[in-house]
DOMI-610519 format. One record per residue (C-alpha): x negated, y, z; residue in three letters. Coordinates in steps of 0.5 Angstrom, whole numbers, padded with zeros to 4 digits, always signed. Each point is the difference from the previous one (the first is absolute). Example, Ala and Ser with C-alpha at 12.3 -4.5 7.8 and 13.67 -1.06 7.14 Angstrom:
<gupas>
-0025-0009+0016ALA -0002+0007-0002SER 
</gupas>
This chain:
<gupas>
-0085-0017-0056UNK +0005+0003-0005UNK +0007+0000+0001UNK +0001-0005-0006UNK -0006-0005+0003UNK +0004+0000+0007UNK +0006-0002-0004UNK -0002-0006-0002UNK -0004-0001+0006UNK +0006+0001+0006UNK +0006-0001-0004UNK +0007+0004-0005UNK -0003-0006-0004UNK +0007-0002-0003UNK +0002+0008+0000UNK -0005+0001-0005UNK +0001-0006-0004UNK +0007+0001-0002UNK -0003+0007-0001UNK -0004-0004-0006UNK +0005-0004-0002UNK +0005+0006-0002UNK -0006+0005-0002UNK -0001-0006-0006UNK +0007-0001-0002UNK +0002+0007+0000UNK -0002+0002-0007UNK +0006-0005-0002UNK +0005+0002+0005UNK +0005+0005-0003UNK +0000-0005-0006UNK +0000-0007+0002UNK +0004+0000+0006UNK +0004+0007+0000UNK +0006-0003+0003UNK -0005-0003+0006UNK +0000+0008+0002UNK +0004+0002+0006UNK +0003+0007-0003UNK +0002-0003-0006UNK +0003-0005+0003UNK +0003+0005+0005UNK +0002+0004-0007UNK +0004-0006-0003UNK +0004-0003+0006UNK +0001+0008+0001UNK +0004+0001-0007UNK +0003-0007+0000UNK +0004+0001+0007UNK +0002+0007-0002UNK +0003-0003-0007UNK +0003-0006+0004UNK +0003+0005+0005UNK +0003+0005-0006UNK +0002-0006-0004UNK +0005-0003+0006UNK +0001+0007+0001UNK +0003+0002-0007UNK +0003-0007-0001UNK +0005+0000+0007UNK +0002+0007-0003UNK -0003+0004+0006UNK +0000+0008-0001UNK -0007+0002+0002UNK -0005-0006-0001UNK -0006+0004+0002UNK +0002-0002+0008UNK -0002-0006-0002UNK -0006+0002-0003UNK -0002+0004+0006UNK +0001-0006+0005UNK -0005-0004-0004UNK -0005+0006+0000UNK +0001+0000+0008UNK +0000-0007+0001UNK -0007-0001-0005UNK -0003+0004+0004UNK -0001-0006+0005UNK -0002-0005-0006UNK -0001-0006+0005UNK +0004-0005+0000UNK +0003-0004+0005UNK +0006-0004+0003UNK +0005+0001-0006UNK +0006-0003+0003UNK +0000+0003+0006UNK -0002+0008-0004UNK +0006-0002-0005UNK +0004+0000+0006UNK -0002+0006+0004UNK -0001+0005-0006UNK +0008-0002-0002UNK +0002+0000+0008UNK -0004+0006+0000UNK +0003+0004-0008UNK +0007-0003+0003UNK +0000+0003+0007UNK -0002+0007-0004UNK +0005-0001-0004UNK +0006-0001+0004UNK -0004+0006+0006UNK +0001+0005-0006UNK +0007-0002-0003UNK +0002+0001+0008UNK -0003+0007+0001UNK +0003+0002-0006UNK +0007-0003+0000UNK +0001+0002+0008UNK -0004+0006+0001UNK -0001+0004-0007UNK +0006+0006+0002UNK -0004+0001+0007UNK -0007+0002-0002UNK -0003+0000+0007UNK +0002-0006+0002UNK -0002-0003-0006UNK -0008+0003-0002UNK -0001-0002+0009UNK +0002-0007-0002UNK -0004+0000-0007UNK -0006+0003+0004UNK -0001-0005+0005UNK +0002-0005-0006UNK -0006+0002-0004UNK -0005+0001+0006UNK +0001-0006+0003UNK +0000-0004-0006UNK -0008+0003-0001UNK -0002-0001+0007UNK +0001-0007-0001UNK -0003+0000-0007UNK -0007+0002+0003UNK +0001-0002+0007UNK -0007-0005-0001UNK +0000-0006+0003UNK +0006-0001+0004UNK +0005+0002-0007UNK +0002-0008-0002UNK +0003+0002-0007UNK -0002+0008-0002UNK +0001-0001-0007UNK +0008-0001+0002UNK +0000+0005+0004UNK -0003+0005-0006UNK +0006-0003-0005UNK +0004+0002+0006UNK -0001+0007-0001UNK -0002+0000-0006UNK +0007-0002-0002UNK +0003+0004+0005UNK -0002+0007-0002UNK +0001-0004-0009UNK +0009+0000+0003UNK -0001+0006+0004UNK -0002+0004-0006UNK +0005-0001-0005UNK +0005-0002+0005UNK +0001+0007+0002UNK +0002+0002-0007UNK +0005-0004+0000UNK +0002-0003+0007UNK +0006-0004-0005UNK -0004-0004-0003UNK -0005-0002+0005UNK +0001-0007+0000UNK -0001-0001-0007UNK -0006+0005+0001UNK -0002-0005+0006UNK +0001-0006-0005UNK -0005+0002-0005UNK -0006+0003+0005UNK +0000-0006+0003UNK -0001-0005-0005UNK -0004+0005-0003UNK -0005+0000+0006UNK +0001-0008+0000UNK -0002+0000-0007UNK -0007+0003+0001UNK -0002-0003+0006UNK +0002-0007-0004UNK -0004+0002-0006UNK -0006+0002+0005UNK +0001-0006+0004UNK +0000-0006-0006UNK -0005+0004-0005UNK -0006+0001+0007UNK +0001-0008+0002UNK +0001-0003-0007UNK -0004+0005-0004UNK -0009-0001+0003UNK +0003+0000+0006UNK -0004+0003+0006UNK -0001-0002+0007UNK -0002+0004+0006UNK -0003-0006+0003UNK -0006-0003-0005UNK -0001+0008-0001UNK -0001+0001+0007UNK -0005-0005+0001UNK -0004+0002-0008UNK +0000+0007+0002UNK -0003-0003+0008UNK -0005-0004-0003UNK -0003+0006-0005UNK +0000+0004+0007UNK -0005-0006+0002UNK -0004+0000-0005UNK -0001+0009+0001UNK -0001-0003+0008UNK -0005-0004-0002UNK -0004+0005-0005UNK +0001+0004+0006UNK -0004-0004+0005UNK -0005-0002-0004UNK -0002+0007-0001UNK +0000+0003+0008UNK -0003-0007+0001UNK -0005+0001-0004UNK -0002+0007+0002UNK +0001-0002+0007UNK -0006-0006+0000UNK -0004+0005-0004UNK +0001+0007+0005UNK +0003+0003-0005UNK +0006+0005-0001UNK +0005-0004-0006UNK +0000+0002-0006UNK +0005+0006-0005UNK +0003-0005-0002UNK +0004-0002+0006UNK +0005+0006+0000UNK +0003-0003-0006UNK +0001-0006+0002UNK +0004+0003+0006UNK +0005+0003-0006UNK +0000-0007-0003UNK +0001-0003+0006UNK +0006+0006+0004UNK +0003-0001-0008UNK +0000-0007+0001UNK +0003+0000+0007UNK +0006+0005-0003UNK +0001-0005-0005UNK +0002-0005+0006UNK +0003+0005+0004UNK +0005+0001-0006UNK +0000-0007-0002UNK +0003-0002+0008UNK +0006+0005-0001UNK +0002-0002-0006UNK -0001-0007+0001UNK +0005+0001+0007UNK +0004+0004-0004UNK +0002-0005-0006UNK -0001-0008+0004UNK +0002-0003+0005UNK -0006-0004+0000UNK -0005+0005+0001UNK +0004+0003+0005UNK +0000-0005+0004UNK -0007-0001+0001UNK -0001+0008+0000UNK -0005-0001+0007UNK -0004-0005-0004UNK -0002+0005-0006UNK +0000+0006+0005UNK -0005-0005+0005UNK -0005+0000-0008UNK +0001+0007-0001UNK -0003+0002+0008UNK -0004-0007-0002UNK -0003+0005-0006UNK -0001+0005+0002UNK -0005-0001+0007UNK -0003-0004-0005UNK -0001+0006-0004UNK -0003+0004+0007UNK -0004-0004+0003UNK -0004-0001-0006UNK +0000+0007-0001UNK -0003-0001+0008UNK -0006-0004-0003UNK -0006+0006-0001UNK +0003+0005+0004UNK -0005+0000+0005UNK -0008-0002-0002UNK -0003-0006+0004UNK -0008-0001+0003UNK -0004-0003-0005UNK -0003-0003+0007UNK +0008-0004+0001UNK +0001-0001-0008UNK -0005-0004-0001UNK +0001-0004+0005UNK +0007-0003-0002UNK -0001+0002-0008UNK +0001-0008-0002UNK +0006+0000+0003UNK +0003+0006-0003UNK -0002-0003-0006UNK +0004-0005+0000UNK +0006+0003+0004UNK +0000+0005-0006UNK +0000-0006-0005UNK +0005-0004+0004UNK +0004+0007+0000UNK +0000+0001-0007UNK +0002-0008-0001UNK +0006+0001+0004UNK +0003+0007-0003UNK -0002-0005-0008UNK +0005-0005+0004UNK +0005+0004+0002UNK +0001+0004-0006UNK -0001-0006-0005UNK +0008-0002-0003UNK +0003-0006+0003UNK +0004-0005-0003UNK +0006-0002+0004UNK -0001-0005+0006UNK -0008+0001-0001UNK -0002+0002+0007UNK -0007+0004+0001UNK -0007-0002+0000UNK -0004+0000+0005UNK -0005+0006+0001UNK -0008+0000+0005UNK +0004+0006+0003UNK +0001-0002+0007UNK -0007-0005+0001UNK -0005+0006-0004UNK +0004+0006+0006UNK -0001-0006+0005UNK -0007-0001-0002UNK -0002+0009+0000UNK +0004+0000+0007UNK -0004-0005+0003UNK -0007+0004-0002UNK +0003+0006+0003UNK +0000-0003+0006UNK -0006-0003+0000UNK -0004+0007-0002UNK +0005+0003+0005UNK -0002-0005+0006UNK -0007+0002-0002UNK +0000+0007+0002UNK +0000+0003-0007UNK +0006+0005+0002UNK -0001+0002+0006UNK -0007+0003-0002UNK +0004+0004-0006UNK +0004+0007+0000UNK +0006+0001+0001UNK +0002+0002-0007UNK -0004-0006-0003UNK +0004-0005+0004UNK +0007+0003-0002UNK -0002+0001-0007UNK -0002-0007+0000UNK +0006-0003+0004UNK +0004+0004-0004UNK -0002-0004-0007UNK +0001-0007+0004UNK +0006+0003+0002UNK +0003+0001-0007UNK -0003-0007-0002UNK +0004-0004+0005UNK +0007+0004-0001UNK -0002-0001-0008UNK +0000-0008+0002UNK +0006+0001+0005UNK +0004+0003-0006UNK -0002-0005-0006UNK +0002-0005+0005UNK +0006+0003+0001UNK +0000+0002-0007UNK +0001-0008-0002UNK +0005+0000+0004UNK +0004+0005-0003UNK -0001-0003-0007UNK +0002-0007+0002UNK +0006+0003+0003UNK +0003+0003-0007UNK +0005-0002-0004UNK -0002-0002-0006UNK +0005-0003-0006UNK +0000-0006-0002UNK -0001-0003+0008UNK +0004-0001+0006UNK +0001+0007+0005UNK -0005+0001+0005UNK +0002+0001+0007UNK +0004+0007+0000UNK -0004+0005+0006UNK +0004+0003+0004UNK +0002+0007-0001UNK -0003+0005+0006UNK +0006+0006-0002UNK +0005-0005-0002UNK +0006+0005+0004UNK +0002+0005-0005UNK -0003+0008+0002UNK +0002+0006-0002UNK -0004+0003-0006UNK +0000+0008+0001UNK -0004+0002-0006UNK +0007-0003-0005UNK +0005+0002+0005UNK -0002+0008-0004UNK +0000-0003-0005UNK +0005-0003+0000UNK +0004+0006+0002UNK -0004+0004-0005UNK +0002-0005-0005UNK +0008+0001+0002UNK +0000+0006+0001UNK -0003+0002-0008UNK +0005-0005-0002UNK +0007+0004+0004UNK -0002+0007-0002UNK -0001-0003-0007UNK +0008-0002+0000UNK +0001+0006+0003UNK -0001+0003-0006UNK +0004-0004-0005UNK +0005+0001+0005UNK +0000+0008+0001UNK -0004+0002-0007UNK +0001-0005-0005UNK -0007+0000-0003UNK -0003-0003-0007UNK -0003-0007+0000UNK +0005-0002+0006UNK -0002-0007-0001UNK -0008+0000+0003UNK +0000+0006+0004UNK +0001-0005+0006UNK -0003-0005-0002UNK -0007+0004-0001UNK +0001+0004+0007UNK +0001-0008+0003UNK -0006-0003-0005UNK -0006+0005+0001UNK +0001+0000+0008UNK +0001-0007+0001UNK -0005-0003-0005UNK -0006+0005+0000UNK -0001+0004+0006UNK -0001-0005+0005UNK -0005-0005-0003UNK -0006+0005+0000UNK -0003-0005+0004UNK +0000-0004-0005UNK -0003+0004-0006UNK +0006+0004-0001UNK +0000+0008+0001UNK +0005+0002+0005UNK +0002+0007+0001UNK -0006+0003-0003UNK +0000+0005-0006UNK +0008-0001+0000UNK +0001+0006-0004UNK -0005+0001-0004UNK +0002-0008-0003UNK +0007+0002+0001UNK -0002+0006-0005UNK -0004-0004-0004UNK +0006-0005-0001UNK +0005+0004-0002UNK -0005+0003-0006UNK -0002-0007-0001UNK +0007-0002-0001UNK +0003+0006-0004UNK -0005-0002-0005UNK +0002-0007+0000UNK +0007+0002+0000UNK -0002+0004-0007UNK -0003-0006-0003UNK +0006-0004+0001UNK +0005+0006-0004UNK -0006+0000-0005UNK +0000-0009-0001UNK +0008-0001+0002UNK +0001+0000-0008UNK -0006-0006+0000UNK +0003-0003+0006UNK +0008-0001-0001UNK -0002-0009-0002UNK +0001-0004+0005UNK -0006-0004-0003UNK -0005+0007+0001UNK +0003+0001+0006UNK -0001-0007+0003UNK -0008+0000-0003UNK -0001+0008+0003UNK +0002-0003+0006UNK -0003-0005+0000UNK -0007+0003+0000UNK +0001+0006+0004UNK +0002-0006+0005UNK -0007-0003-0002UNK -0004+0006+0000UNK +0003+0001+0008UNK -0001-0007+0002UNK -0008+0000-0003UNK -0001+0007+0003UNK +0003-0002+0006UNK -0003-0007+0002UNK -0005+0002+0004UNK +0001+0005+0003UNK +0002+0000+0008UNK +0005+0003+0003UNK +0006+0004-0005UNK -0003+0007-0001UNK +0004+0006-0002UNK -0001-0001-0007UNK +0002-0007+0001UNK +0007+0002+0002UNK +0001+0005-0005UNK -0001-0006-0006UNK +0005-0004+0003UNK +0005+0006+0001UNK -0001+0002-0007UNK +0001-0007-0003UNK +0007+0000+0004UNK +0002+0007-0003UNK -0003-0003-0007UNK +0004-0006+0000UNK +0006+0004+0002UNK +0000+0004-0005UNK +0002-0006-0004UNK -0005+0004-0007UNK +0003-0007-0004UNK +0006+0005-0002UNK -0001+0007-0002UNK -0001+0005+0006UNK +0002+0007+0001UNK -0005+0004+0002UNK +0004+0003+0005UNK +0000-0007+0004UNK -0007-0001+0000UNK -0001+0008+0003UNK +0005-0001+0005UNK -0003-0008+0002UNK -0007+0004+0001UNK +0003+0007+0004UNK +0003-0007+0005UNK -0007-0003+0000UNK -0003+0006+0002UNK +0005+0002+0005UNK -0001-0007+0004UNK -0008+0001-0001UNK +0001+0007+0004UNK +0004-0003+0005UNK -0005-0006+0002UNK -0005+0006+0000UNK +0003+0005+0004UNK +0003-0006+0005UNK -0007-0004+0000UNK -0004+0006+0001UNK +0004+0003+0006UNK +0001-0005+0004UNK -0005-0004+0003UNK -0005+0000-0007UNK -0004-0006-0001UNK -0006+0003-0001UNK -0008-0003+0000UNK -0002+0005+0007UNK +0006-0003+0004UNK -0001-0007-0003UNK -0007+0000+0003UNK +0002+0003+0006UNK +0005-0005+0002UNK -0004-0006-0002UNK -0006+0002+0004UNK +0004+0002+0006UNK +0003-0008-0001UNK -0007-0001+0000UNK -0001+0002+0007UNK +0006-0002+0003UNK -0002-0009-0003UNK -0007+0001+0002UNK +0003+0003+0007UNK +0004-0006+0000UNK -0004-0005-0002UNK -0005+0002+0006UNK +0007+0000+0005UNK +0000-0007-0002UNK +0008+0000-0003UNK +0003-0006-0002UNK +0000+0001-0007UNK -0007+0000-0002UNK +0001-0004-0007UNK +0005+0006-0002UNK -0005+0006+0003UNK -0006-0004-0004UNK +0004+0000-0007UNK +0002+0008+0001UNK -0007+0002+0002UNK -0002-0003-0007UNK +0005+0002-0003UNK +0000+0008+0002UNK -0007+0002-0002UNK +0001-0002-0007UNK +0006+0004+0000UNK -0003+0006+0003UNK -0006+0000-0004UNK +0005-0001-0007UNK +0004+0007+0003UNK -0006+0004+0002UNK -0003-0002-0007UNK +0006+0004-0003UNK +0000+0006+0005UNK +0001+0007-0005UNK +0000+0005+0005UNK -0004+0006+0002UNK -0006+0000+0003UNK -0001-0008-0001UNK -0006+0000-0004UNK -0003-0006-0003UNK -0005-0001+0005UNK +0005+0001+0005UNK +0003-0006-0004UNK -0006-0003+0002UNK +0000+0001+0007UNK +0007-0003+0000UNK -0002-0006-0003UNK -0007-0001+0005UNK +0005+0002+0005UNK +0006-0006-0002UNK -0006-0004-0001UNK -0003+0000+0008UNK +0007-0002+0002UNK +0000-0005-0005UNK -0005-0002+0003UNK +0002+0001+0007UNK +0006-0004-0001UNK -0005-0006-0001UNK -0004+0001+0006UNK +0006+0001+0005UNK +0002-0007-0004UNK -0006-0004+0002UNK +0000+0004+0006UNK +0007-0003+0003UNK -0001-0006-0003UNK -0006-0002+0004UNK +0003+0003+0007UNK +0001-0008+0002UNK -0007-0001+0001UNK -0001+0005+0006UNK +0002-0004+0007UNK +0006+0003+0005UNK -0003-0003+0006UNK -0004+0003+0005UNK -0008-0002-0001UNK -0004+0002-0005UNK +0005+0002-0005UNK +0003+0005+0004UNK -0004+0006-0001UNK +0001-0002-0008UNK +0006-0001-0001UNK +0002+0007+0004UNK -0005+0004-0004UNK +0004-0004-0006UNK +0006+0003+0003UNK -0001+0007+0002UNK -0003+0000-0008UNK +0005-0001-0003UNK +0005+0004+0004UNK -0005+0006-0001UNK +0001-0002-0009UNK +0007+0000+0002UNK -0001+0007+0003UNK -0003+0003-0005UNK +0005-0004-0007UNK +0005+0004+0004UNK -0003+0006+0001UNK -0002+0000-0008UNK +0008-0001+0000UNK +0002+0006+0003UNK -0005+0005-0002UNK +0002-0002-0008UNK +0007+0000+0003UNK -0001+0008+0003UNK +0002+0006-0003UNK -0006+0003-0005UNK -0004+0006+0003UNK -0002+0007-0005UNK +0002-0005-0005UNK -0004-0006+0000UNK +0001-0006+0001UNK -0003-0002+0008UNK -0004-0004+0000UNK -0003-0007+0005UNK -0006+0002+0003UNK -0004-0002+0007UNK -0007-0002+0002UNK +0003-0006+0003UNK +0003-0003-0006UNK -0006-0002-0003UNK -0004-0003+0006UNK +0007-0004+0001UNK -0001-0003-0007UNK -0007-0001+0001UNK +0002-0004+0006UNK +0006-0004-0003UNK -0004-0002-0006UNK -0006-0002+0005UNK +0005-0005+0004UNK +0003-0002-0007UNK -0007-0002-0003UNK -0003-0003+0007UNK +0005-0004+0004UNK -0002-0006-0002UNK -0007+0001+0001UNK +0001+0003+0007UNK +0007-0006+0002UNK -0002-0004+0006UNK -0002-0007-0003UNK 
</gupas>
């Protein structure tokens, strides 16, 4: 059967007809509907709150309109949007609070420099800590306003601590003016909404599922290995799953709604992601043509009624519409029953071993398939939806705040570059005084920590930084060329403008801010500082571009140093993070939904870092290896999922359960043992260079036990 025909016979049927539906309408696209295109529209609402922002700007009077700018470029980032009025109130709390911090430490402490940079450093990093800290920080946009208009005083206020009320005055209002612009044009403006976004975004992943199991169900009625194309939908479906995880970060950081219910979307992820596993489970094992065509009927219309209730699930729903109904539970009830009846006939007992797990080990992947749409269903019906009443909000399983390690460095990192950036304006007085602090702060906070989600971390950071500063020489020689053109205040307003939509449409579909990304937004601001609507001296422009690259170098130095963020380590953390939820899942702790939502969340963002690795000696087939081996613990996650799910059916008393129940228990001791043991080798220091890898003769015989008792304890439990 081809994998078109097992398509349509099995199910991904709503998938490929919105494929069918934009294939025949993609010829017109561009021109009939070019506003309906997300980078457009991104462009455009990009350049208007810009222009908004420098306009409020220049008709208040203030001196250096392209903070404003800035703060737009920073708080777009997160186009989403949310709870306006309580947003409003948290990013002028959070621009005054920065304000008044930067007026004290410059207006009390500026004569005694340590007292003054140690303040100023705890400050910054602070402010950066609870900017990332995800999710316990309530408001981290207020808190990124916070630093930010602390270090915007800080910066002119040492050059002339006489006017550091005025110079607060103006920074503040400048600040608040962005975060105004960014926040009026994102909600009034084709406004976005983390929510419907989310459950589109989950509803794509469905249908990539549902593609998924109509693949591996066909190979597995067949006894034949899936086809090619399987490994392409993994890359459809790992890119969808970072689009969600993304989507679950922003949404939390921008309304309060969606944070709300943060369990809820955390509970679908985990929700997809088993589903995902547990179809890739279908044909790992090839049955007995014997045992198959004793119960083909039935799988037939399990199949069927699988693929209907993927169809159900990710078809849209109107507000109030409550799902369909779906043949799933009666077609397994009916399969279940005919596994029973051949069982009781002796058909097992007079099978291998081997065909017996392989057999047990596809019903298994059914049942959890069933038991997941169930859920699935569920979960669907439990999300909000605009335009209807709130569902009932889950419980938070990590409600009580926890320290964050991984931004604690950042955020010293972040206070660090930003103090030794003052220190020089106070001891040396460099060119371009007025960005170098900002760049140190910028690049540290917004691009290195968000590697796991697309962004590029510590890697290559002086070969960038090189290409930067050649990159920006030429563009600082470009703007000498076309500084005559540009002194009008229309042509300056209309460059701008398309310079911000060109980065807006750039930009609208990546994930993650990028090394490049930051180096846009940073070159706006010192465009738009330099004001080209009146004539500039040659000499401004030289010294604006040595204080950008002065910033660059320190971020550089500073990020590269101390605790670099890069792919190798991201992948390591991630993967020991892996075995300790794993670890803890079997241990049976309380936070079962949180250890769930991490152990669906860490192998895509160590598949994500290993992809990026730039090192000796990794090669691409080391890649691969890498990929295979995330892919196993993916893999394994699932399984220990269903494991523990099901560990209510094995009786605690003293009958005939009992020798069950101990072999369940000294099993999972003994995968606990061995999670532990793959903790502490990766942990241990490397032996003549390498890396010391797990290894052992028991490991396999344990996991070929565990998957047995996984797949077969329903078939062996006491009736």
């Amino acid at each position: 059967m081809t994998r078109l025909q097992a398509l349509n016979k099995y199910g991904a049927r709503s998938s490929f007809a919105g494929l069918s539906a934009k294939s025949r309408r993609s010829w017109y696209w561009p021109l009939q509907d070019a506003l309906g295109d997300l980078r457009v529209r991104s462009g455009i609402k990009l350049g208007l709150a810009a222009l908004l922002a420098l306009y409020c700007a220049e008709a208040l009077r203030l001196d250096h309109p392209n903070w404003a700018v800035l703060t737009v470029l920073s708080m777009m980032s997160a186009p989403y949007a949310g709870s306006v009025a309580l947003i409003a109130i948290m990013q002028v709390a959070g621009a005054v609070a920065g304000a008044v911090i930067g007026i004290w430490l410059v207006g009390d402490y500026a004569s005694t420099p340590v007292i003054f940079l140690t303040l100023f450093f705890f400050v910054v990093a602070f402010a950066a800590y609870k900017y990332g800290q995800f999710p316990s920080s309530q408001f981290p946009l207020a808190y990124f306003l916070v630093g930010l208009s602390t270090i915007s005083v800080t910066t002119y206020g040492v050059a002339d601590p006489a006017q550091v009320w005025q110079t607060g005055l103006c920074r503040g209002l400048e600040i608040l003016d962005g975060a105004m612009s960014a926040l009026l044009v994102t909600t009034l403006l084709w406004p976005r909404y983390a929510q419907k976004e989310f459950l589109e975004a989950g509803r794509s992943a469905l249908n990539t599922i549902s593609e998924l199991f109509a693949m591996h169900m066909d190979a597995y009625l067949r006894r034949k290995e899936a086809p090619v194309e399987v490994e392409q939908i993994h890359r459809a479906f790992a890119e969808r799953l970072s689009v969600l995880k993304n989507l679950l970060q922003a949404g939390s950081r921008e309304s309060t709604s969606f944070r709300a219910r943060l369990a809820n979307y955390d509970a679908l992820l985990a929700s997809l992601t088993h589903l995902f596993h547990l179809a890739l489970d279908l044909s790992r094992g090839k049955v007995e043509t014997s045992i198959l065509s004793r119960i083909e009927p039935q799988l037939e219309a399990l199949a069927a009624a699988i693929s209907e209730e993927f169809d159900i699930l990710a078809e849209p729903h109107r507000p109030g519409e409550k799902l369909r109904t779906s043949r799933l539970n009666e077609a397994f009830a009916a399969l279940e029953e005919k596994v029973s009846e051949i069982r009781d006939q002796g058909v097992f007992s007079s099978t291998a071993v081997q065909t017996n797990l392989a057999f047990y080990g596809g019903f298994a992947a059914l049942r959890s398939l069933r038991d997941e749409l169930n859920n699935m269903r569920n979960l669907a019906q439990s999300l909000p939806r605009r335009g209807q009443a709130a569902p009932e909000v889950k419980p938070r399983s990590d409600f009580l705040p926890a320290i964050d390690w991984f931004w604690v460095k950042i955020g010293i990192k972040a206070g660090l570059a930003a103090a030794i950036a003052i220190l020089l304006l106070m001891w040396i007085d460099p060119p371009g005084p007025g960005s170098i602090p900002l760049v140190a702060f910028f690049l540290i906070v917004l691009g290195r920590p968000f590697l796991r989600a697309g962004g590029t971390g510590d890697l290559r950071s002086f070969q960038n930084s090189f290409l930067a500063a050649l990159g920006s020489a030429g563009c600082a020689g470009l703007l000498i060329l076309t500084t005559p053109f540009l002194a009008n205040y229309f042509v300056m307003n209309l460059a701008l403008f398309l310079v911000l939509f060109v980065f807006g449409f750039l930009t609208a579909r990546r994930v993650g801010v990028t090394f490049w990304i930051q180096i846009g937004m940073l070159a706006i601001f010192i465009f738009v500082g330099l004001n080209p609507q009146q004539p500039i001296a040659t000499q401004t422009i030289i010294d604006a571009y040595v204080g950008f690259i002065v910033g660059v170098a320190i971020a550089t130095v500073v990020g590269r140093l101390i605790w670099p963020v890069l792919p190798q380590m991201v992948m390591r953390d991630n993967l020991l993070a892996l075995f300790a939820n794993i670890k803890a899942l079997l241990d049976g702790d309380s936070h079962g939904e949180k250890i769930q939502t991490q152990l669906a969340i860490l192998p895509l963002e160590a598949l994500h870092a290993s992809r990026q690795i730039r090192i000796a000696g990794c090669t691409k087939q080391e890649k691969a290896r890498l990929g295979a081996l995330i892919g196993a613990l993916q893999t394994l996650a699932t399984r220990t999922r269903v494991l523990v799910s099901r560990k209510h059916i094995l009786p605690e008393k003293q009958n005939e359960g009992q020798v069950k129940y101990q072999s369940f228990r000294d099993l999972t001791y003994a995968l606990i043992l061995i999670i532990s043991i793959c903790c502490a080798r990766s942990q241990s220091p490397r032996t003549s260079g390498k890396p010391r890898a797990f290894s052992g003769s028991r490991g396999p015989a344990y996991v070929v036990l565990w998957i047995k008792y996984a797949y077969a304890s329903e078939f062996d439990s006491p009736r």
